[in-house]
N, C-alpha and C positions, 0 to 999 in steps of 0.2 A: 504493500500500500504506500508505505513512506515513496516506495522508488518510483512511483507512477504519481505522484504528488512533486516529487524533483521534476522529471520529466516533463510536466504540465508547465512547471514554471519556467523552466528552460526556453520553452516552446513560447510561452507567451514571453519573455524577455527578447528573445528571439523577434518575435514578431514587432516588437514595439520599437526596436530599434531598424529595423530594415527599410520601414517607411522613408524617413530620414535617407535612409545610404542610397535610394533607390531615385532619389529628389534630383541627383547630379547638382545638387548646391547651389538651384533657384538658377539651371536653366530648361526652359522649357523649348522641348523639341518636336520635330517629325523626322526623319529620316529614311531613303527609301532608295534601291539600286538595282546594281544586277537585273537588270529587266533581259538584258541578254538575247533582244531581239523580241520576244513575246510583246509583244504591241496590243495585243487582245487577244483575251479569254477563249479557248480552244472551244470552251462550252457541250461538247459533247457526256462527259461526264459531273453529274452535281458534285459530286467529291473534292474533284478537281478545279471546278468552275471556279476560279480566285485570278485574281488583278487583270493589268492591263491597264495600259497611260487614261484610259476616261476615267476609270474608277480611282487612280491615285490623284487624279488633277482634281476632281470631284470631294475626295474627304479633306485635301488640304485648304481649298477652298472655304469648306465648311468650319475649317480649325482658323481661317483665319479671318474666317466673315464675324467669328466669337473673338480673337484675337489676333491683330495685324503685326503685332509683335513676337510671334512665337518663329523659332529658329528653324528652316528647312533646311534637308542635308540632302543631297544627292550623291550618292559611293559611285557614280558610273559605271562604268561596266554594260552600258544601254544597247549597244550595236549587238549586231553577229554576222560574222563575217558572208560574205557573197550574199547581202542581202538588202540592196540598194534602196528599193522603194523603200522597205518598213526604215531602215533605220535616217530615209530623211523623213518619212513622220514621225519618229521618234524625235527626231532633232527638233525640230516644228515644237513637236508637244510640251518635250521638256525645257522651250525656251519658254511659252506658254504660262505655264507652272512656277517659274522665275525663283525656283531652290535660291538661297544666298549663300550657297557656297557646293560646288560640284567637282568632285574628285578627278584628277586625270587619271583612269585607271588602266586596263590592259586593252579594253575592247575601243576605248580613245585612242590610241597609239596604234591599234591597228587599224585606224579608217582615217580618211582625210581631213583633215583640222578645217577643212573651209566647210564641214559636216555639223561641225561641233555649234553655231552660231554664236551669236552676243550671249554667255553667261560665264557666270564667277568661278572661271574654273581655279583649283587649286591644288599645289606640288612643291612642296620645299624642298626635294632633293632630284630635280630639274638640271643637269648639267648644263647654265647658261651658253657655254661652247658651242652647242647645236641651237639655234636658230629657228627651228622646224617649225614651233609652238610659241610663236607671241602671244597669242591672249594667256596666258597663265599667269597667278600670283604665287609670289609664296607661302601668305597668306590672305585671311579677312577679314574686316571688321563689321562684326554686327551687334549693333546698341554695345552691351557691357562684355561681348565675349568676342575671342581671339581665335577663329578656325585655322585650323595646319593642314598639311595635305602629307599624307609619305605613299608612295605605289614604287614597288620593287618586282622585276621578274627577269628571268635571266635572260629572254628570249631579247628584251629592250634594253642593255645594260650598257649600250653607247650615246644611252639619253639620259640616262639615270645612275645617281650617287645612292649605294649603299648605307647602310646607317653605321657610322664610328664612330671613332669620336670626334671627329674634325665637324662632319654635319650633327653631331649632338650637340654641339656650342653653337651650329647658326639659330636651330631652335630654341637653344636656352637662351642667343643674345632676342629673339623676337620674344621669347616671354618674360624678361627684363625690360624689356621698352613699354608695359602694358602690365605692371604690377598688380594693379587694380580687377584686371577683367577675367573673365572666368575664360578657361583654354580648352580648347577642343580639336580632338587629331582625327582626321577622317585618316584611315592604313587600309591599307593592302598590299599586304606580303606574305613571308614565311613565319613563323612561331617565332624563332631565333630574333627577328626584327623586333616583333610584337613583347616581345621578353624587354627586350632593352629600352621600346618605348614606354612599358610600362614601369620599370625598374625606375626611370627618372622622379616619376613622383611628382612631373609637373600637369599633368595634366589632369581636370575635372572629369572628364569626359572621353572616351575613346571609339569611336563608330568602325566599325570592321566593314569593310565587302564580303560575299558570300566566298567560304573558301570551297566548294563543290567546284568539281573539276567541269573546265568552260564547254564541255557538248553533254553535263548532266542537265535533263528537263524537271521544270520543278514539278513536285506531286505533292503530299498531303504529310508527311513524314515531320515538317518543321509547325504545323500546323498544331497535330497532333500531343505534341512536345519542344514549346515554345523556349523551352530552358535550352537547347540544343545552342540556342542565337544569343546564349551567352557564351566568353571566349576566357580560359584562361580560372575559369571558375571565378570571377571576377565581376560585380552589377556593374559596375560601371564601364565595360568593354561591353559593347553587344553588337553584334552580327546581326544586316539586314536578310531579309528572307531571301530564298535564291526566286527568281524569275520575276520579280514584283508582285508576287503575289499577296504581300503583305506589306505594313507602311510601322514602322518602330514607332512607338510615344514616348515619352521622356519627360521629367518634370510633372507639373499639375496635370499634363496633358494624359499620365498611369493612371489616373482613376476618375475623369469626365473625358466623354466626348461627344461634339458638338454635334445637336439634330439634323436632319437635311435640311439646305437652305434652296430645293430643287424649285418653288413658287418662287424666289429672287431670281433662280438663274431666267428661269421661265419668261418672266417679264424684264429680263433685263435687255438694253438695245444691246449688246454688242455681246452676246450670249458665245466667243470664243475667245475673249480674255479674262481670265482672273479679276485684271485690274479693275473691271466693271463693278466687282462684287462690294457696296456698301460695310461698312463695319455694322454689326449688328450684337456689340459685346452688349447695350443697355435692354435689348431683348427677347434674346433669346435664352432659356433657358436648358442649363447643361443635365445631362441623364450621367448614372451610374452606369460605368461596362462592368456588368455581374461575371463578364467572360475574362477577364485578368485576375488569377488569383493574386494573393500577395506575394507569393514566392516564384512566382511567373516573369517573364519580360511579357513586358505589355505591347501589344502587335494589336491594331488591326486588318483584321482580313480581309482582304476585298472580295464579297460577294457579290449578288446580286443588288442586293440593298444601294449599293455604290452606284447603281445605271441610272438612277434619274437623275436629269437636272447637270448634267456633268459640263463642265466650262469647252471640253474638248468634242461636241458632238457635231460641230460643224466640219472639223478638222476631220475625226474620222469618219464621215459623209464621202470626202474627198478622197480620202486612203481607199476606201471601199472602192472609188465608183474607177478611180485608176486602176485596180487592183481588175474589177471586171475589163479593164481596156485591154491589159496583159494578159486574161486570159482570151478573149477575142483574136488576139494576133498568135494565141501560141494553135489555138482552135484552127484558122487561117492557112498555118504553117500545115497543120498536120494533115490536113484535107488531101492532099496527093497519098498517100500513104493507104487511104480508108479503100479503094479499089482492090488492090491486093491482100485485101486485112487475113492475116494467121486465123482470127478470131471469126467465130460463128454465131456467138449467142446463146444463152439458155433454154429459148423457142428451140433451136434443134435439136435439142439432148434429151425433150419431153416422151417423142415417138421409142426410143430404144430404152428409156432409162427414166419407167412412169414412177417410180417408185423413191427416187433419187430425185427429184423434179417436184413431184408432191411436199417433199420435206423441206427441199429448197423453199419451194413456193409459200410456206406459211410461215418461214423463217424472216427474222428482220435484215438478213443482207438483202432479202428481194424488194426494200423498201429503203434499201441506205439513200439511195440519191433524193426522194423526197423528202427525209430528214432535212438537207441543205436548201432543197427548193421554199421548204418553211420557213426556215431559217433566212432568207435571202444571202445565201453563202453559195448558191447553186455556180455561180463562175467566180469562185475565187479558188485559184489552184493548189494551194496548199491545202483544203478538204477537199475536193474532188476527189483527187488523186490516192484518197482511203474508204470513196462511197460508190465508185464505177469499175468498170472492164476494163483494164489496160491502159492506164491513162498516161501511162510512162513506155510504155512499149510501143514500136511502129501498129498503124493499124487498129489501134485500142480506140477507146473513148474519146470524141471531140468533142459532141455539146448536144444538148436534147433532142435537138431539130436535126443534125447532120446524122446521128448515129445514137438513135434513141433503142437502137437493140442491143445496146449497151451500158445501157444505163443499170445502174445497182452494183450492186457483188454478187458476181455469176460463178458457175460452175469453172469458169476456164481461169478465173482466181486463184482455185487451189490447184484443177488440174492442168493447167496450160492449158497455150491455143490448140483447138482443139478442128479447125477445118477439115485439113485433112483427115481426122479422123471419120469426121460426118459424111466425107464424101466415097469413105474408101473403110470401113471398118477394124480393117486387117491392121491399117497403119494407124501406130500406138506411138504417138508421141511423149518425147520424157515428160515425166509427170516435175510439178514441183516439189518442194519440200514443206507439207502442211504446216508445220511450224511456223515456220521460217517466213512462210506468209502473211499466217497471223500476227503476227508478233511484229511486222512490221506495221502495223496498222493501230493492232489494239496493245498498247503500251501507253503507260503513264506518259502525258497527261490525259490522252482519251480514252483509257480503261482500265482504272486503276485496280477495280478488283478481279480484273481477268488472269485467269490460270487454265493455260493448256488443257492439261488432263481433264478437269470439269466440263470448260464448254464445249471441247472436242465432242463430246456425250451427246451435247443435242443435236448437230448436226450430222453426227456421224452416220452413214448411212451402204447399203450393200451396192452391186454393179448398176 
């Protein structure tokens, strides 16, 4: 009894103090990175269904139509390589969004600085000598605190100063000129770095980039177990979620947050800047998030809740309706190709293979492509190309009207083109590898509880 009476008090001492450690010392934050290309929400799974640039422009918006003074961070990390449209809307969005201070990180470095636009980018261990990147500071000032910038990787190491001690004195002499103000290091690096920036002891506040390796997709894993996006076992070091799925709170911002201001955005004239959004600290009032425990980092999630009212809906209007132009001209392209097609159809597999065909037919891949027609995702080719026939292969899917006997997930999916079989029985083309097919399609982010061995069972079927 005594020992479970210690224990209690432990627990609430414990508790009583953590609030406090958890404050960052009266600054209030949002912070949010790593977007990594995901420009918007996959949507095909609820699981998964989390962020995307409308729904981060949208809560900060809301944080700061309550308050115009709370501090935004942006880790960078925004682009993905060979992927020109999204990451100039991205660029767009999150100049948009107007962070006060944006990390130069791995996936800035590898795309064109004339990408990056007008914002506060920041990097203190910058090798002045290269020239490459004029807009960067090495720091920023905003109201009473001092942002730093450190991104180390080896691949970029003829732009960038490691941390020693030579650049530990440039950032000890910048928090010496700013005695007064409260310090904050946006990092991304190795542990080794991270050790020695936190060993100084100068800093309030420490914001990490996601350290998930750059072609991991986000899923639901950091979601789950918020504590994960702490680094170093340390509250005051915290890790933003990987893919932007989620947006850090900090300060007062760990236990309110502000209502939707989607009726402002609604009537406001210029409903795709921020800047439009009135301060509304005298009344609106703030809610309790019952979904941060106390011994949690505090994240918002971007769900659904996040789609109305979002400052960026004009902006991605625009991504969309180019995004269908790119598929019209890849449609275009492929048109020569459809004469010759390898591919037959699932109409012709009905007559030899009723029984194969039946199960197909009442199955959801023989429905996949009006999932996207609902959706108005029907020509954007990054879902197409996991709801039709072929869409990557000569001869495969082009577009409803061109090659509408291809539409869905057919039979020649799992087992290859299948023509020459239809026209000749005998000849048995290589089959695919069932797997290997699946699994290209249905994997985190748009299938998060999928496992092989289980759904194989529904569709599996005899000759």
């Amino acid at each position: 009894m005594c020992s479970f009476r210690f224990l209690f008090v432990l627990l609430s001492i414990h508790i009583l103090f953590l609030k406090p450690c958890l404050a960052e010392k009266g600054i209030d934050w949002l912070a949010f990175g790593d977007i990594r290309g995901n420009i918007e929400t996959c949507g095909c799974d609820p699981r998964t269904d989390l962020g995307g640039i409308e729904r981060i422009a949208s809560l900060i918006a809301r944080e700061r139509a309550k308050d115009p003074h709370i501090l935004v961070l942006d880790l960078g990390n925004n682009f993905h390589k060979n992927e020109a449209i999204k990451s100039k809307y991205l660029a767009h969005g999150l100049s948009l969004i107007r962070a006060d201070a944006s990390l130069v990180n791995y996936s800035e470095l590898q795309t064109d600085h004339k990408l990056w636009g007008k914002r506060p980018f920041v990097i203190g261990n910058l090798d002045k000598s290269h020239v490459a990147f004029p807009l960067t500071q090495p720091y920023i000032i905003h109201k009473n605190t001092v942002v730093m910038g450190y991104h180390w990787d080896e691949e970029h190491k003829k732009y960038l100063k490691r941390w020693d001690h030579q650049l530990q004195q440039t950032y000890h002499k910048i928090i010496q000129e700013y005695p007064d103000h409260k310090k904050v290091l946006l990092f991304s690096g190795p542990m080794p770095d991270l050790r020695k920036a936190t060993k100084s002891s100068w800093f309030d506040l420490i914001v990490s980039s996601n350290t998930k390796h750059e072609d991991e997709k986000p899923g639901f894993e950091e979601k789950e177990n918020p504590d994960s996006l702490m680094r170093l076992d340390q509250p005051f070091i915290r890790m933003v979620p990987l893919g932007g799925v989620g947006v850090l709170r900090g300060g007062k911002l760990m236990q309110q947050e502000a209502p939707s201001v989607a009726k402002l955005l609604e009537s406001s004239n210029n409903s795709s800047s921020p800047q439009a959004f009135p301060s509304l600290t005298d009344n609106l009032n703030t809610q309790k998030i019952d979904s941060f425990p106390i011994s949690s980092i505090a994240v918002s999630w971007l769900d659904y809740t996040f789609d109305e009212g979002s400052p960026l809906k004009d902006l991605m209007r625009e991504y969309n309706t180019e995004t269908k132009e790119v598929f019209e001209k890849i449609a275009k392209s492929r048109l020569k190709d459809l004469k010759n097609s390898p591919f037959i159809g699932a109409a012709a597999c009905k007559s030899c293979h009723p029984d194969a065909f039946k199960k197909w037919s009442e199955s959801g891949h023989a429905k996949a492509y009006d999932i996207l027609t609902k959706a108005g995702k029907d020509k954007d080719p990054e879902c197409v190309s996991c709801h039709v026939l072929g869409f990557s292969e000569k001869g495969g899917f082009i577009s409803k009207t061109k090659s509408p006997q291809f539409a869905h997930v057919q039979c020649e999916n799992c087992h290859g083109p299948r023509k020459s079989h239809s026209l000749n029985p005998s000849v048995k083309p290589p089959q695919h590898e069932p797997k290997k097919i699946c699994t290209s399609c249905h994997h985190v982010p748009h299938s998060s509880n999928f496992v092989y061995e289980k759904y194989w069972k529904k569709i599996e079927h005899g000759k």
